[in-house]
Steps between C-alpha positions, in 0.01 A plus 500: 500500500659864402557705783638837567861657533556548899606814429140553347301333804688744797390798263149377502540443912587853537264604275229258727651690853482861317128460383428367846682821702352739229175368514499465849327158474535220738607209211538513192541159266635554124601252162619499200364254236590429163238282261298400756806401732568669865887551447532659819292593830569631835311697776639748770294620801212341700165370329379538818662756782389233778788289353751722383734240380268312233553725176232437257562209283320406138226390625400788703162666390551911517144691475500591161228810538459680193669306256218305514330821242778313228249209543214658448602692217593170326218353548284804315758491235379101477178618497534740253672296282230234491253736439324583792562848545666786337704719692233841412248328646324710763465299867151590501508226201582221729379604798140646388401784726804639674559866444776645388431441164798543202782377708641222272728175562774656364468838713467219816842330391694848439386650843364784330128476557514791754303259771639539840747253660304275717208278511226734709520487837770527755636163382904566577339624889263191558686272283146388417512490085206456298365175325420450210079627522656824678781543306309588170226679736794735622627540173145730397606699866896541378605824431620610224743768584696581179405545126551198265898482417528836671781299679631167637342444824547107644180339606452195671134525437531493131719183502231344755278612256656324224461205702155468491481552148783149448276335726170606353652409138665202584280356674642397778687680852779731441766299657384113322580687169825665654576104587363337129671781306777567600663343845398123339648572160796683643560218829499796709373225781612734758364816470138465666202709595611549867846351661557124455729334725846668539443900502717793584290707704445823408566866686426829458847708505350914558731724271 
């Protein structure tokens, strides 16, 4: 099996221990692959800060947050590609009887729709988030606090939003396409909907 220079792996360490003091993150795991092989791998720090000395290893799950919007957004490109929807399409189209009307798919990928951030409600407070019923309910009691491509303004909303409409179109829950679409295909067997087994536990570091 190839491997990499030594020279090459203690540049990649440091590189591991700078991201880690930079970032000011308790562990931090990295690899390098080439065609489908993991040449190298190595983790520095704690997984877990009640056992400082067990680094996180391959098999750790890290909370992947909003990377999970890549997902989605692959799965309307799916969709659009099979015919189900066209990015102009209006939400109202799919979900009949929201307000709002004329913000398209493609305004909802681009974070340009001018909808506010957040789902309604004091969601990040409670840490009570809608489902699915009061999700599209809250979506006619958004806000829309910018003009149309007046400017990029991240929404979470939109992307929950987008959601719906891959599970409404699909025909099936958000996260059993996520799983037949692309995690299957792609023997992703680790990344999950919630932590599976081995997780590094996660932290919030204040600036």
């Amino acid at each position: 099996m190839p491997t990499l220079r030594d020279e090459s792996q203690r540049a990649l360490r440091r590189m591991l221990l700078d991201r880690q003091v930079s970032g000011r993150v308790p562990g931090v795991f990295g690899g390098v692959s080439r065609n489908g092989v993991l040449l190298w791998s190595d983790g520095v720090g704690a997984a877990d800060l009640a056992d400082p000395d067990a680094p996180p290893a391959a098999d750790t799950q890290f909370l992947i947050a909003s990377i999970s919007k890549t997902f989605t957004a692959v799965l309307v490109m799916a969709l659009r590609d099979e015919g189900k929807l066209s990015l102009d399409d209006t939400v109202d189209a799919h979900l009949p009887g929201t307000e709002h009307g004329g913000v398209t798919i493609r305004q909802l990928l681009s974070h340009v729709t001018g909808m506010q951030r957040e789902p309604a409600g004091d969601v990040w407070d409670t840490l009570v988030f809608p489902d699915r019923a009061a999700l599209v309910k809250g979506w006619s009691e958004a806000e829309r606090i910018l003009r149309p491509h007046h400017r990029w303004h991240y929404s979470n909303l939109c992307y929950a939003v987008l959601g719906e409409l891959v599970a409404r179109l699909d025909g099936r829950e958000w996260v059993e396409s996520v799983q037949a679409r692309i995690l299957d295909p792609l023997e992703m067997s680790r990344t999950t909907l919630g932590l599976v087994g081995r997780a590094a536990t996660g932290y919030y570091v204040p600036p």
